[in-house]
C-alpha positions as CSV (number, residue, x, y, z in Angstrom):
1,X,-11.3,-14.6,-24.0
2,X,-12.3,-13.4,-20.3
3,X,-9.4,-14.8,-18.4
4,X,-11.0,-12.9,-15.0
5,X,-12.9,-16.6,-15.5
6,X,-10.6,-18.9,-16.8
7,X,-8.0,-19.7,-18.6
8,X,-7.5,-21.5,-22.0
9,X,-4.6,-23.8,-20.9
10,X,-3.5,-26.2,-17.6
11,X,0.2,-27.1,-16.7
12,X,2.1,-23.2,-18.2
13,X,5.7,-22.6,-17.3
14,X,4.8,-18.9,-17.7
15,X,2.2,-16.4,-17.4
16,X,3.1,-12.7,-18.9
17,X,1.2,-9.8,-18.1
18,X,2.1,-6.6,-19.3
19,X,-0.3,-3.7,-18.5
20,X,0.0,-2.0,-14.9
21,X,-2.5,-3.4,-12.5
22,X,-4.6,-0.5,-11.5
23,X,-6.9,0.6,-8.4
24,X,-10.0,-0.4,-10.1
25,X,-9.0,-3.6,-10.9
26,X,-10.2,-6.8,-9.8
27,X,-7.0,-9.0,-8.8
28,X,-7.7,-11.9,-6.7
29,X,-9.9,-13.2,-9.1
30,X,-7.7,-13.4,-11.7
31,X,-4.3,-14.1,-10.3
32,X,-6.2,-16.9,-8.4
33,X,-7.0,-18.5,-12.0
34,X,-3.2,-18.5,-13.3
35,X,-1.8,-19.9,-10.4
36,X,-3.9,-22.9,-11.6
37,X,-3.0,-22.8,-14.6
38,X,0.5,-23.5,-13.8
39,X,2.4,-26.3,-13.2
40,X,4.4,-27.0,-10.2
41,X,7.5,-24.2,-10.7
42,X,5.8,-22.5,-13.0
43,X,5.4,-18.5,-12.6
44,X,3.4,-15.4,-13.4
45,X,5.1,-12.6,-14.0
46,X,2.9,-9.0,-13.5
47,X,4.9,-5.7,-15.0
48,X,4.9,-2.9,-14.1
49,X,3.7,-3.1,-10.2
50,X,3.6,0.7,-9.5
51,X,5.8,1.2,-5.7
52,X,5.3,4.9,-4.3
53,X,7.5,7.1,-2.2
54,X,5.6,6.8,1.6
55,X,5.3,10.3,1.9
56,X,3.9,11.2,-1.2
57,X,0.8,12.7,-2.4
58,X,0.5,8.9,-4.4
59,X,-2.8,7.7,-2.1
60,X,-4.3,5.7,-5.1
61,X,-0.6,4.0,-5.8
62,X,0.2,3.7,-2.4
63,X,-3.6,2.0,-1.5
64,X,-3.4,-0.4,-4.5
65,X,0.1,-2.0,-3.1
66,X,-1.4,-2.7,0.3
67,X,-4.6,-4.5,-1.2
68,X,-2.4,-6.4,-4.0
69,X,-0.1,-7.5,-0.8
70,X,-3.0,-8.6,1.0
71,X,-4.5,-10.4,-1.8
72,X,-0.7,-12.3,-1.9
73,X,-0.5,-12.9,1.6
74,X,-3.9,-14.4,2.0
75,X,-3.0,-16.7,-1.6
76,X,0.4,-17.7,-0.2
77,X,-1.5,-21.1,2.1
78,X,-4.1,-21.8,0.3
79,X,-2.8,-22.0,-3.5
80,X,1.0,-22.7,-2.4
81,X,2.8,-19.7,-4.0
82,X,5.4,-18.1,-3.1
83,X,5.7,-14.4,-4.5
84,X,7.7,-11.3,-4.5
85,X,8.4,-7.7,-6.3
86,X,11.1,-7.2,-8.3
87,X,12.4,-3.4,-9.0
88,X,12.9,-3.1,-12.2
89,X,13.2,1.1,-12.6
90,X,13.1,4.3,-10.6
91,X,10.9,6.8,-12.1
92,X,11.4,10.2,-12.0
93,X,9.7,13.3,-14.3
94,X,12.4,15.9,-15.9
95,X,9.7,18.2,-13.9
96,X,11.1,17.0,-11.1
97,X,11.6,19.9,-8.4
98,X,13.5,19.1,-5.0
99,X,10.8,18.2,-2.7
100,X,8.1,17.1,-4.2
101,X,8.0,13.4,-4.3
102,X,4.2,13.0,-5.8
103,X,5.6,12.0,-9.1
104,X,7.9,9.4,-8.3
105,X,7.7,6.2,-7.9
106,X,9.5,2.7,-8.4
107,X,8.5,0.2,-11.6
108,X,8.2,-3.3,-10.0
109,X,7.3,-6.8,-11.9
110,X,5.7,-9.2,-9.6
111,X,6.8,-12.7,-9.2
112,X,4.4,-15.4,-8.1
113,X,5.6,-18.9,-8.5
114,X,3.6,-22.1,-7.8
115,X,5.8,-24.3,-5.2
116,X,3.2,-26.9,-4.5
């Protein structure tokens, strides 16, 4: 089914998603329909959230963090969540040269839990 529109069940202890969430996607949407498909305590759990070094040539990585924060921030009052990131990996290409931090970047899973 199209879960962008809803979802097929009410009262979940946990929502998986496995697929990184990417610049092009549509989150609030979404995310806004799981949180009510949970139950009080219930989570949603979003892997892997894709964290770039600051000063790295990672502009797409580093934009898509900002708006999926801003998304959270604004969700946090309105659907009573609670959320954070959780680091789950560092990774780092056997390319890697001293330097050059474009290819780096830390694997996250985002937490959102319904507290109300």
């Amino acid at each position: 089914g199209n879960y962008a529109k809803k979802l097929p069940w009410k009262e979940a202890n946990l929502i998986i998603s496995v697929g990184a969430i990417l610049p092009t996607d549509k989150i609030k949407k979404p995310l806004i329909n799981a949180i009510k498909a949970l139950k009080i305590g219930g989570e949603i759990r979003i892997a892997p959230v894709w964290h770039a070094f600051p000063g790295s040539g990672n502009i797409g990585i580093l934009e898509l963090r900002k708006k999926l924060e801003k998304t959270l921030i604004k969700l946090e009052k309105k659907h009573y969540i609670k959320w954070q990131m959780e680091p789950v990996e560092i990774r780092v290409p056997e390319s890697f040269k001293e330097g050059s931090y474009d290819d780096i970047w830390l694997n996250e899973v985002l937490v959102v839990q319904k507290i109300k």
